[in-house]
C-alpha positions in Angstrom: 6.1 63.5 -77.9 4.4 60.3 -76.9 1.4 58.6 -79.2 -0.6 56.4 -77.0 -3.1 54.0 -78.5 -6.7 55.8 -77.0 -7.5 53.2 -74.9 -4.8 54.4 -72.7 -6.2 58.0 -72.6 -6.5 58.2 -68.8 -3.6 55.4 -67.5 -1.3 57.1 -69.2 -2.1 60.5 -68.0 -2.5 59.3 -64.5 1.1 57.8 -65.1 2.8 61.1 -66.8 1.5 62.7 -63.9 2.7 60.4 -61.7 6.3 60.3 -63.8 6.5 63.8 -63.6 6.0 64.5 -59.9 8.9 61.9 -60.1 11.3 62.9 -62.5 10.2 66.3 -63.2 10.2 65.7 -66.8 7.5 66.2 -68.9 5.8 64.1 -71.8 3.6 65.3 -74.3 1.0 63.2 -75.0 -1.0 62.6 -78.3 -4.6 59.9 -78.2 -5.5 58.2 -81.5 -5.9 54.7 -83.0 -2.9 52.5 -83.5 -2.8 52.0 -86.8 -3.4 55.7 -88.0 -0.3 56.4 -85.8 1.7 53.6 -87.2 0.9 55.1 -90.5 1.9 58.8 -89.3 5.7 57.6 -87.8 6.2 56.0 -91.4 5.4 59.3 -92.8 7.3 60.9 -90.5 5.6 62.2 -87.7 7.8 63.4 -84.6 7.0 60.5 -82.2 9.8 59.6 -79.9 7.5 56.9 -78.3 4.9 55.0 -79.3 2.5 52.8 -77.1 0.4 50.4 -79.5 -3.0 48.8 -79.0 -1.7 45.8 -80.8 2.3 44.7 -81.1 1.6 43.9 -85.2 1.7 47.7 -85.4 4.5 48.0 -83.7 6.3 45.3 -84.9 6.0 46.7 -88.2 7.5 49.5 -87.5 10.7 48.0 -86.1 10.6 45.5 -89.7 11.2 48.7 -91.3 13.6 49.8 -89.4 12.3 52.9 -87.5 11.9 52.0 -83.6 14.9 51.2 -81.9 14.6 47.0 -81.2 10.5 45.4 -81.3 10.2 47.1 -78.3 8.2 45.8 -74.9 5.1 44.0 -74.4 3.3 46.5 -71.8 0.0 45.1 -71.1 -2.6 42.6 -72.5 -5.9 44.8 -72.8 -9.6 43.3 -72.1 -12.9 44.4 -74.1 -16.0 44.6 -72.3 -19.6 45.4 -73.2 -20.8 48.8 -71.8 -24.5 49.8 -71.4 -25.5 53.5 -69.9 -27.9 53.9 -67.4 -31.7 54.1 -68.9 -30.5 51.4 -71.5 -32.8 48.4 -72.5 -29.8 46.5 -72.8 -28.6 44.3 -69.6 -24.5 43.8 -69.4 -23.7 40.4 -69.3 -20.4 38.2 -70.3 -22.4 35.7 -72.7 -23.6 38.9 -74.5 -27.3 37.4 -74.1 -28.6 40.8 -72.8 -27.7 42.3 -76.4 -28.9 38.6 -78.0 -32.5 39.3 -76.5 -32.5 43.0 -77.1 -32.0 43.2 -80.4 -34.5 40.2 -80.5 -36.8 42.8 -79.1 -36.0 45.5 -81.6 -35.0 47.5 -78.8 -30.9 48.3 -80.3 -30.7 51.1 -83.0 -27.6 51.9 -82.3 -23.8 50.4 -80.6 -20.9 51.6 -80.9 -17.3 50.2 -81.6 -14.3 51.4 -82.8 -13.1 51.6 -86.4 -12.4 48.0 -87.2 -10.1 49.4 -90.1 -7.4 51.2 -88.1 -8.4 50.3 -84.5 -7.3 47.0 -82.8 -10.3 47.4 -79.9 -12.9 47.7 -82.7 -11.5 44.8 -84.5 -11.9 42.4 -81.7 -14.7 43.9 -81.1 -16.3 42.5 -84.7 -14.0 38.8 -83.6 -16.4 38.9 -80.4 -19.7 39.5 -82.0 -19.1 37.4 -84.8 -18.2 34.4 -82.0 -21.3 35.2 -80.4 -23.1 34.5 -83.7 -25.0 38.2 -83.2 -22.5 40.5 -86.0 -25.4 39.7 -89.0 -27.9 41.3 -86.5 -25.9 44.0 -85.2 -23.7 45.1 -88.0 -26.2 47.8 -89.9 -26.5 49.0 -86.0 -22.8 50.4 -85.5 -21.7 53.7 -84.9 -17.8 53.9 -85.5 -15.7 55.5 -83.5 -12.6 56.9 -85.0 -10.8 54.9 -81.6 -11.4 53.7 -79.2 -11.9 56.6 -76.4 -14.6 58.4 -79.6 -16.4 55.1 -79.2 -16.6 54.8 -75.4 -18.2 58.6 -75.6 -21.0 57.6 -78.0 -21.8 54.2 -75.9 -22.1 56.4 -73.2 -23.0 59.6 -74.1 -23.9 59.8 -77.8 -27.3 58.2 -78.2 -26.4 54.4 -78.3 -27.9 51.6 -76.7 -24.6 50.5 -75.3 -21.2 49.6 -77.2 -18.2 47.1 -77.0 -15.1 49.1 -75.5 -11.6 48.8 -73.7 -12.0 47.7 -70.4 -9.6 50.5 -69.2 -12.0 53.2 -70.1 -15.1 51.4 -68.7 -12.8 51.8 -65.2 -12.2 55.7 -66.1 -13.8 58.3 -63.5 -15.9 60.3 -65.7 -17.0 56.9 -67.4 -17.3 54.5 -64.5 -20.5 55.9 -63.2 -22.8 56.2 -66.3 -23.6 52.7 -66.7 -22.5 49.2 -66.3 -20.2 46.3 -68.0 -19.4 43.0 -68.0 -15.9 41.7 -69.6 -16.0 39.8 -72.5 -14.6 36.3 -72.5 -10.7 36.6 -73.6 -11.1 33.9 -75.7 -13.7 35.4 -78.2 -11.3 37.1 -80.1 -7.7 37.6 -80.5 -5.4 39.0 -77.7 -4.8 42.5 -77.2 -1.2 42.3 -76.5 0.0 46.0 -76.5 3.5 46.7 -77.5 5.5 50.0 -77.0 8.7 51.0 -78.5 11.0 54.3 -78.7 11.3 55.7 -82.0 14.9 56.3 -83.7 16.2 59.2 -82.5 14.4 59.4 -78.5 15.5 61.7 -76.3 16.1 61.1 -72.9 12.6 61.9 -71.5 11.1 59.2 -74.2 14.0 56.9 -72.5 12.9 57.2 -68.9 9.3 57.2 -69.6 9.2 54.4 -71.3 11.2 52.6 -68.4 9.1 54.5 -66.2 6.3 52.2 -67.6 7.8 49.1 -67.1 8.7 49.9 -63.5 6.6 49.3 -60.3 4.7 52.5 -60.4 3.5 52.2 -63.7 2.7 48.8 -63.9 0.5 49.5 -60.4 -1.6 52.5 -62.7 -1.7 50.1 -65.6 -3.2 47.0 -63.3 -5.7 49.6 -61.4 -6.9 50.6 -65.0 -7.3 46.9 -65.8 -5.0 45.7 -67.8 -3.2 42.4 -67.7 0.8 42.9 -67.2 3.3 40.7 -68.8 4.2 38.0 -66.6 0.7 37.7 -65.1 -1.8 35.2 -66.0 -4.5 36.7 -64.1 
């Protein structure tokens, strides 16, 4: 039983498959926000690994005693702003495609993840605030519950565009409905992404999470666009 921070939805995947063809062992995996999963292993819940948007999450958990060590930094993750096809809204790093269309009236709605439990729509709100555009914009969000919910409405559910993981902008059925820039790393706080095995893994939990810190999963994590530890670049 794996929970895997959503913005991981389809690297992971890729890499159980992979892990599986492999080792023939199986993982189960579970997609939600960070924090309502750090909240769920305190309460309990039958993780045996846990792969965080943010380390704090994670780190917390081992503070109180229920991962086995702090863990690994994985990956460092990258936001970028999304707009589907048809959209009056132009993709650009600066942001100034979403500046001039909400001058224009032309953005009802953009979507984000839940700033309260998801680390993706909190940097999300650090990056719009830096670009000086959150007073405009805030009364305009649609909130997804995580990340991957909030990649679906940018693209699919009515919205003018959204702020999302850059590893979902890369996913197949994603990639081809619109276009993204990244947004600069220094807007907002890193997305360092921690994972650590729960007390009381089992031995698939064990190899996985090695598994992901090997050579084949770091290659699915890079291809997904993710920054590995160790790598400036």
């Amino acid at each position: 039983m794996i929970a895997a921070a959503s913005d991981l939805q389809f690297a992971i995947a890729e890499a159980a498959e992979s892990f599986r063809s492999a080792s023939g062992r199986e993982v189960k995996l579970s997609f939600g926000s960070s924090g309502n999963f750090a909240r769920q292993i305190e309460q309990g819940a039958p993780f045996e690994l846990f792969l965080s948007a943010d380390e704090d999450f994670v780190l917390g958990l081992a503070a109180k005693g229920l991962t086995e060590g702090e863990g690994a930094l994985y990956a460092v993750g990258r936001l970028v702003l999304f707009a589907p096809h048809g959209s009056p809204l132009a993709a650009d790093e600066e942001l100034s495609g979403l500046r001039a269309a909400l001058k224009r009236g032309e953005i009802a709605r953009f979507a984000i993840a839940n700033p309260e439990h998801a680390p993706y729509g909190q940097r999300a709100v650090e990056a719009l605030r830096h670009a000086g555009l959150w007073e405009e914009i805030e009364d305009k969000l649609v909130l997804g519950e995580n990340a991957s919910q909030a990649a679906q409405f940018a693209a699919l559910g009515g919205a003018q565009g959204g702020i999302i993981p850059h590893s979902l902008a890369l996913a197949p059925g994603l990639k081809p409905l619109g276009t993204f820039a990244l947004i600069p790393a220094a807007w907002h706080a890193p997305l360092r992404q921690r994972m650590a095995l729960i007390k009381g893994a089992g031995e698939t939990a064990r190899s996985f999470y090695a598994y992901l810190q090997g050579p084949q999963g770091r290659a699915i994590l890079r291809r997904y666009g993710f920054l590995l530890p160790g790598e400036t670049s």
